[in-house]
C-alpha positions in Angstrom: -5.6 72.0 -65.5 -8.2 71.7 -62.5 -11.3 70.2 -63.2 -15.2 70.7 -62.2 -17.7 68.4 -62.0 -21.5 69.8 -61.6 -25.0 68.3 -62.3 -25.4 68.6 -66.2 -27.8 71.3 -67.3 -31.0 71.2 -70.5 -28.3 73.3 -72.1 -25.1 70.8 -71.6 -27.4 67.5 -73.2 -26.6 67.7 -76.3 -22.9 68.1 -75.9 -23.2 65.0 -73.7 -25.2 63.1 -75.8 -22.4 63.9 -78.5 -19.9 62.2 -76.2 -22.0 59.1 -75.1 -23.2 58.3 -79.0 -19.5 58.2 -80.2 -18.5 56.3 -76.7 -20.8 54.0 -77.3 -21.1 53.5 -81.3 -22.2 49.6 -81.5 -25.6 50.6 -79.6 -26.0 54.1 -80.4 -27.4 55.0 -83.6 -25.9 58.4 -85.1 -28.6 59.9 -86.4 -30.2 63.0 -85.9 -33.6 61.8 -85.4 -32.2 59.3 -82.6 -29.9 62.4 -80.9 -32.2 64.4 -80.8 -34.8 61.6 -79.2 -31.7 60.6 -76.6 -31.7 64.5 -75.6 -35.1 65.0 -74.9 -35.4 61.6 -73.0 -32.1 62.4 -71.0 -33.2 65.9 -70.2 -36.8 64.8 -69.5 -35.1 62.2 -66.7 -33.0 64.8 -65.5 -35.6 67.3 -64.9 -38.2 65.0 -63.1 -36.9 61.7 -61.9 -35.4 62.4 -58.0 -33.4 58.6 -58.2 -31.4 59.6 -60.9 -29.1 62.3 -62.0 -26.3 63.3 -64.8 -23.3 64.8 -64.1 -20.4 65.8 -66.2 -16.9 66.7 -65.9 -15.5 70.1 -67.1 -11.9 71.7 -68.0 -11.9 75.2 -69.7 -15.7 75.2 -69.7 -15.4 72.2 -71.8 -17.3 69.2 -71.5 -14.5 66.5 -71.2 -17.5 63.7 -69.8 -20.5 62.6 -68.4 -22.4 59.9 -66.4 -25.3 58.6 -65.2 -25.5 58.4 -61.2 -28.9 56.3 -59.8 -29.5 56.0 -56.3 -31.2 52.9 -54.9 -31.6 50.4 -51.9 -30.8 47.4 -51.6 -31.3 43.9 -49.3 -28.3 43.4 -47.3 -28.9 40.8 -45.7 -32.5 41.2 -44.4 -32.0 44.9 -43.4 -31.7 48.0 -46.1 -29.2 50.4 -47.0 -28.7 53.1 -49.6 -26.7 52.2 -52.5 -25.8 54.0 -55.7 -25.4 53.0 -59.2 -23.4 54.6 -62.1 -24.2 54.3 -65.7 -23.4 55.9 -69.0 -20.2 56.8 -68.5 -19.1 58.4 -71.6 -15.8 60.5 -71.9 -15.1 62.5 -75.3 -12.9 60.5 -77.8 -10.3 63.5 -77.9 -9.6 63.3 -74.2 -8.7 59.8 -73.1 -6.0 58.8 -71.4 -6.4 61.9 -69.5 -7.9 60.4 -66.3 -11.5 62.0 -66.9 -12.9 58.9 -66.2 -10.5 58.5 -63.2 -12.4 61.6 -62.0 -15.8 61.0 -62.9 -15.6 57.7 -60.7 -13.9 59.4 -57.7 -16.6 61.8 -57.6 -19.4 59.5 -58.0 -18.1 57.9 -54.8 -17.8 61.0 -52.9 -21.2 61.9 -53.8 -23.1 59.0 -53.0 -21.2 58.5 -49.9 -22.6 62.1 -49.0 -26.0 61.4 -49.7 -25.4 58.5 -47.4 -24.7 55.3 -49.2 -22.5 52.4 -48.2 -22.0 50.5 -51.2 -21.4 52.1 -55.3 -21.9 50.1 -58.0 -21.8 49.6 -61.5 -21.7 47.6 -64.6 -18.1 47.9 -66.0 -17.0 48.4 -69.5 -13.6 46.8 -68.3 -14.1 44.9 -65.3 -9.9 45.2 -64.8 -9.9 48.7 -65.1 -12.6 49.3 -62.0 -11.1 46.4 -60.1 -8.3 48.4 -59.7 -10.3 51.8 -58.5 -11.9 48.8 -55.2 -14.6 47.2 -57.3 -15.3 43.5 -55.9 -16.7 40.9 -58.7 -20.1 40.1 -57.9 -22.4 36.6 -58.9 -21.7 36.1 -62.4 -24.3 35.7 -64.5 -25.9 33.0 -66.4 -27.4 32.5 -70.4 -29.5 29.9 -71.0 -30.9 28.9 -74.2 -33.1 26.4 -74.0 -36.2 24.6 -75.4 -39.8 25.7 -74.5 -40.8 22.0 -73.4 -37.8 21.7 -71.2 -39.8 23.6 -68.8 -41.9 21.4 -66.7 -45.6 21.6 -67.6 -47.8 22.3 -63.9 -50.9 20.6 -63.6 -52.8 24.0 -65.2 -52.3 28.3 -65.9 -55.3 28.7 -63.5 -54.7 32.0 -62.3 -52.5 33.6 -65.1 -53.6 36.9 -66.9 -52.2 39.8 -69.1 -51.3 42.3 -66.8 -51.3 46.0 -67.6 -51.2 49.4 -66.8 -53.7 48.6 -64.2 -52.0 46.1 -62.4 -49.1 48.5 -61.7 -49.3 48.2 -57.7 -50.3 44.6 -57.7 -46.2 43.9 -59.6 -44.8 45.9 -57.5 -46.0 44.6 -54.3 -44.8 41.4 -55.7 -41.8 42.8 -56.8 -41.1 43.8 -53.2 -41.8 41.1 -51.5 -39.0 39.7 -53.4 -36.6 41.7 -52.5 -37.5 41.5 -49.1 -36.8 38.1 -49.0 -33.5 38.2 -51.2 -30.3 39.6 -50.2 -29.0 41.8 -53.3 -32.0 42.6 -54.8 -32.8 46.3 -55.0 -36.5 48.0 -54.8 -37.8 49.5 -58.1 -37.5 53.3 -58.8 -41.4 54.3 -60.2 -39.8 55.0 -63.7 -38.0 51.8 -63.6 -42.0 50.5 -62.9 -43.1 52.5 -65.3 -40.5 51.1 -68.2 -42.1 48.0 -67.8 -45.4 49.0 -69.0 -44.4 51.8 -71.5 -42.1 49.5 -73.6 -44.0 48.7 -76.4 -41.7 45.6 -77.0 -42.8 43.9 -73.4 -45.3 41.3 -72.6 -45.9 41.0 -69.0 -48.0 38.1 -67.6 -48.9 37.9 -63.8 -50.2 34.8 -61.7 -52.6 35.9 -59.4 -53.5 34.0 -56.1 -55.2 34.8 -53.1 -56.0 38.7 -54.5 -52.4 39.4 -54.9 -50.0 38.8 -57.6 -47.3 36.4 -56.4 -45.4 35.9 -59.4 -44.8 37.4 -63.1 -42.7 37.2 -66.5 -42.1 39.9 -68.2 -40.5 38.7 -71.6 -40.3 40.3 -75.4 -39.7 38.7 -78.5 -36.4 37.9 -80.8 -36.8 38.0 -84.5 -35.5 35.5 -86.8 -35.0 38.1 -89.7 -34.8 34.9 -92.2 -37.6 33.0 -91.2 -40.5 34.7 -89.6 -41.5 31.6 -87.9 -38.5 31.3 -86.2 -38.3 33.4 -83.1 -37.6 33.2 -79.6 -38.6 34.1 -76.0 -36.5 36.4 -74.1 -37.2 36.6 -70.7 -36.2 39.8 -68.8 -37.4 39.5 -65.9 -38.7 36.2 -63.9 -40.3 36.6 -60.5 -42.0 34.2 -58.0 -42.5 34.2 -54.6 -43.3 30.5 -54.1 -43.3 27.5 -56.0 -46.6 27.6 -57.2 -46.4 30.8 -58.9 -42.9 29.2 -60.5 -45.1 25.7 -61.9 -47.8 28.0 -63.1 -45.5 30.1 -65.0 -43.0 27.5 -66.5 -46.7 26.0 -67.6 -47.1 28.8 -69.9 -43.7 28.8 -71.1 -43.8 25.0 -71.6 -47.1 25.9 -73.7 -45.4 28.0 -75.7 -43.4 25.4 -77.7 -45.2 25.8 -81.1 -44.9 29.3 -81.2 -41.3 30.0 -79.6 -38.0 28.1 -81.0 -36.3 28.9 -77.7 -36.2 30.6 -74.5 -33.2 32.7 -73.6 -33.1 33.3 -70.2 -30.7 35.1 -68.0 -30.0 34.3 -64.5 -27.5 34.6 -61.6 -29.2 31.4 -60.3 -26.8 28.3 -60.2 -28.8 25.4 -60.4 -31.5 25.7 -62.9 -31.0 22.1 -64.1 -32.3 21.2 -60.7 -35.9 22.8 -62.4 -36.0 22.0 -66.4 -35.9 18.9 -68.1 -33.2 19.8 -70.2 -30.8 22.5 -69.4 -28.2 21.9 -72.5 -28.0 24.4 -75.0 -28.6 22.1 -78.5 -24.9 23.0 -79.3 -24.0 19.3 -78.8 -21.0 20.6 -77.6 -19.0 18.4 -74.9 -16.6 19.3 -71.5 -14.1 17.1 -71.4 -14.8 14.2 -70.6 -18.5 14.3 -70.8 -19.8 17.5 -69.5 -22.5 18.9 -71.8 -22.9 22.5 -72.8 -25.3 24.1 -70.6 -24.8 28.3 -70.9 -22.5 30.7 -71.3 -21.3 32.7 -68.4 -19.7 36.4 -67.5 -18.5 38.8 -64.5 -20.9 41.9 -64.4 -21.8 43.8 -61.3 -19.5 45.1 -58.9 -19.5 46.4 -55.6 -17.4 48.9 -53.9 -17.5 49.4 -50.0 -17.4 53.2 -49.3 -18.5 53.5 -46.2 -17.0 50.4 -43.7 -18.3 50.6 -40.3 -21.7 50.6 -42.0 -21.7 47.9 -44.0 -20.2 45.7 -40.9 -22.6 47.1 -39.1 -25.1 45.8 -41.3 -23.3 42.3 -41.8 -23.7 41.4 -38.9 -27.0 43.0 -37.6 -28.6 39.6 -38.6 -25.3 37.2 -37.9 -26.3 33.4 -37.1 -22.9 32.5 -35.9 -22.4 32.8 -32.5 -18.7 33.1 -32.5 -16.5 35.0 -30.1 -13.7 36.5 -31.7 -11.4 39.1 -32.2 -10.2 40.5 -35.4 -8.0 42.9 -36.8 -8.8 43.3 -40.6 -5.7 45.1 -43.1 -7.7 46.6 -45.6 -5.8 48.2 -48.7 -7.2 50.9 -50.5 -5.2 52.5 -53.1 -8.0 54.4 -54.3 -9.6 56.0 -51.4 -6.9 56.6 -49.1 -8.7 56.9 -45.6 -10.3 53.7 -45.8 -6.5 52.4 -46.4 -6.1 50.8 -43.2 -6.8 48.8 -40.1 -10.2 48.0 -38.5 -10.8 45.5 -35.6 -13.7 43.9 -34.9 -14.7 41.8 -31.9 -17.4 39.5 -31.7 -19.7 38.5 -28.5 -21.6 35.2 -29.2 -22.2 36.6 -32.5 -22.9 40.5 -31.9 -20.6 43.1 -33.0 -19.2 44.8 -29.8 -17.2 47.3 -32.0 -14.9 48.3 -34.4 -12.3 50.2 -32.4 -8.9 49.1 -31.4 -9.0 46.3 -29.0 -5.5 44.9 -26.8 -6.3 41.4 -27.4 -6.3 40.1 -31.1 -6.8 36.7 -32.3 -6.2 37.0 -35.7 -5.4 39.1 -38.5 -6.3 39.1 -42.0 -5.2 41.6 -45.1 -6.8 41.6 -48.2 -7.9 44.4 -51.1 -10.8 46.6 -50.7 -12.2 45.3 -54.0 -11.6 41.4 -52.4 -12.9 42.7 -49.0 -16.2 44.0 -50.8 -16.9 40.8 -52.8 -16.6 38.8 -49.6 -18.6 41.3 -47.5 -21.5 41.2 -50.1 -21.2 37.1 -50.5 -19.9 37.1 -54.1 -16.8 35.1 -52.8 -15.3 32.6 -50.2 -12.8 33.4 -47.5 -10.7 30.0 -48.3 -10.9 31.0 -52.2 -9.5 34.3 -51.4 -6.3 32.8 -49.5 -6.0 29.5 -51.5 -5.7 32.5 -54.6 -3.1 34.5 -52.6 -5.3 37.1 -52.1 -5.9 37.2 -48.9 -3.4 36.5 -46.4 -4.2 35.4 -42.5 -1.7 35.3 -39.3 -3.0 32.1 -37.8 -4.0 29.5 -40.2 -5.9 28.1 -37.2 -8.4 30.4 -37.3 -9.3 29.7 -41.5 -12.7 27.5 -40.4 -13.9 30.4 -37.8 -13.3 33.4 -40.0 -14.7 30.7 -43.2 -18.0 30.7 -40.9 -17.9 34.3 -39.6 -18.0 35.7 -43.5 -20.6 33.7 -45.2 -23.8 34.3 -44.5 -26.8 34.0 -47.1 -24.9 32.8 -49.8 -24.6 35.3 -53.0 -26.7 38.0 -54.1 -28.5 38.5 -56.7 -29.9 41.3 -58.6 -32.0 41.7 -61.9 -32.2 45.8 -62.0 -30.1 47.2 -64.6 -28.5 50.5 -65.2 
């Protein structure tokens, strides 16, 4: 039975919004006042928001499944490319096991890859089930919850306001500052900007220095539903561009003791106990032998190379090794079959020379697409790769050089969700 996959019209949203409510039942509530809200806010985004799009997959003129396709850019590694994202992917109840999400992911890649992107990713709903289609594991990420005080109290809040509507371009610059500066991140859509404003449940507070905003928290607040003086900070987003703006905003925080039982706080950033006073988690709970609680942790956000030459292009338009070398890379790709093969790369003092077939080789590596793209975008280690068996290397000589030739800036990390 052939299949067709198109752009999902005002007329096919409620059908999809049928699929995605019972796909998704412990955060969708099945009512017909929510539906029919989840329509018009689906159709509305459809209709006027360029970074984003729905599409759905059809057999008979039946809707089978949708998703969500966004597309965005992203730091790699101090230059920019065009990446996309893919979200509620919803297939009916009735049709699964019939490879309609198989199809809705092979398409998204297509697409994307059209429109010029060199990465796709997504949020799984089973990380083993997109590992097999290429996806790489990126930085896990981090939950802290942690006491207000543990937060190290600056010498003052000079500086930090209430920031509003108003202040829209004043964040943003911030925002991309940041971004600039950190490989992984990805620039704000203007409705993603938006979102932070319109939510009723946010409270955004911005340090502002030298006339421009160099740092803000935007954070909402968790109920206790047994004790209304018992809640807690959740922090969605935390942004700074130098210390200062970091000490004057863990100032607030740290001022907030009285009025916040804890502050929850994700974060693909490793070494938070370097900043608070006390990163433990008030379980009490112990590592053998004496290790104590800290957070909880989980795999997330993957990454998918679609288009090769580019991203190696990109990886090494900024390389700081200098190293000469010659390599012939096996990549296997199951999923994508003309990107299941060989690529040689040789190196000049550090500058790509090119990625064509070369006489003399030095090495030669083979590893899994989904591997290959967690160690392009710095989500893993070369020597973890082949101490796991997963990546395997014809001179064992050459395991420091290529170590030093694929990391670069470390991992990278990303706080836009989709």
């Amino acid at each position: 039975m052939k299949s067709m996959l198109r752009k999902l019209t005002k007329e096919d949203m409620p059908l999809y919004v049928d699929i995605v409510i019972n796909a998704y039942p412990g955060v969708m509530e099945n009512t017909l006042e929510a539906k029919n809200g989840l329509i018009n806010k689906l159709t509305e985004i459809q209709e006027k928001d360029d970074s984003i799009n729905f599409y759905g997959l059809f057999r008979d003129n039946t809707l089978l499944g949708g998703m969500r396709i966004h597309y965005y850019r992203m730091n790699f590694y101090s230059s920019f490319i065009e990446v996309g994202g893919l979200g509620l992917v919803a297939v009916d109840l009735l049709h699964k096991k019939e490879k309609v999400a198989k199809e809705l992911v092979e398409f998204y890649i297509q697409h994307i890859k059209q429109r010029g992107s060199s990465l796709a990713l997504l949020y799984p709903f089973r990380p083993q089930f997109y590992k097999k289609m290429g996806f790489g594991y990126g930085t896990k990420m981090n939950e802290y919850i942690i006491k207000p005080h543990s937060f190290p109290a600056g010498t003052d809040k000079k500086g930090l306001f209430f920031a509003d509507l108003s202040h829209k371009r004043l964040i943003k610059d911030c925002y991309e500052r940041k971004v600039r500066s950190q490989h992984g991140m990805i620039s704000k859509t203007e409705s993603e900007l938006d979102l932070m404003f319109r939510n009723p449940n946010h409270r955004l507070i911005g340090f502002m220095h030298n006339k421009k905003v160099e740092g803000y928290l935007l954070f909402t607040v968790k109920r206790d539903p047994s004790n209304f003086l018992k809640n807690d900070l959740v922090v969605k987003e935390l942004v700074y561009e130098n210390p200062l703006a970091l000490s004057k905003l863990s100032s607030f925080i740290n001022s907030q003791a009285d009025q916040f039982n804890n502050v929850i706080l994700q974060t693909q950033d490793n070494y938070l106990e370097y900043f608070v006073c006390d990163p433990t988690n008030g379980t009490g709970n112990l590592i053998p032998s004496v290790y104590h609680e800290t957070n909880k942790s989980g795999t997330g956000l993957m990454y998918r190379i679609i288009d090769i030459e580019n991203v190696i292009k990109h990886y090494f338009m900024n390389n700081t090794q200098k190293l000469s070398i010659t390599v012939k890379i096996n990549i296997v790709d199951t999923f994508l079959m003309e990107q299941n093969r060989s690529i040689i790369l040789t190196l000049n003092e550090g500058e790509l020379v090119t990625c064509v077939d070369n006489e003399r080789i030095d090495v030669e590596i083979e590893l899994d697409i989904s591997d290959f793209s967690s160690l392009l975008v710095g989500a893993c280690q070369f020597k973890k790769l082949y101490e796991f068996g997963k990546l395997k290397i014809s001179n064992i000589e050459y395991m420091d050089t290529l170590e030093s030739l694929f990391f670069q800036q470390g991992a990278p990390i990303c706080i836009t969700a989709f």
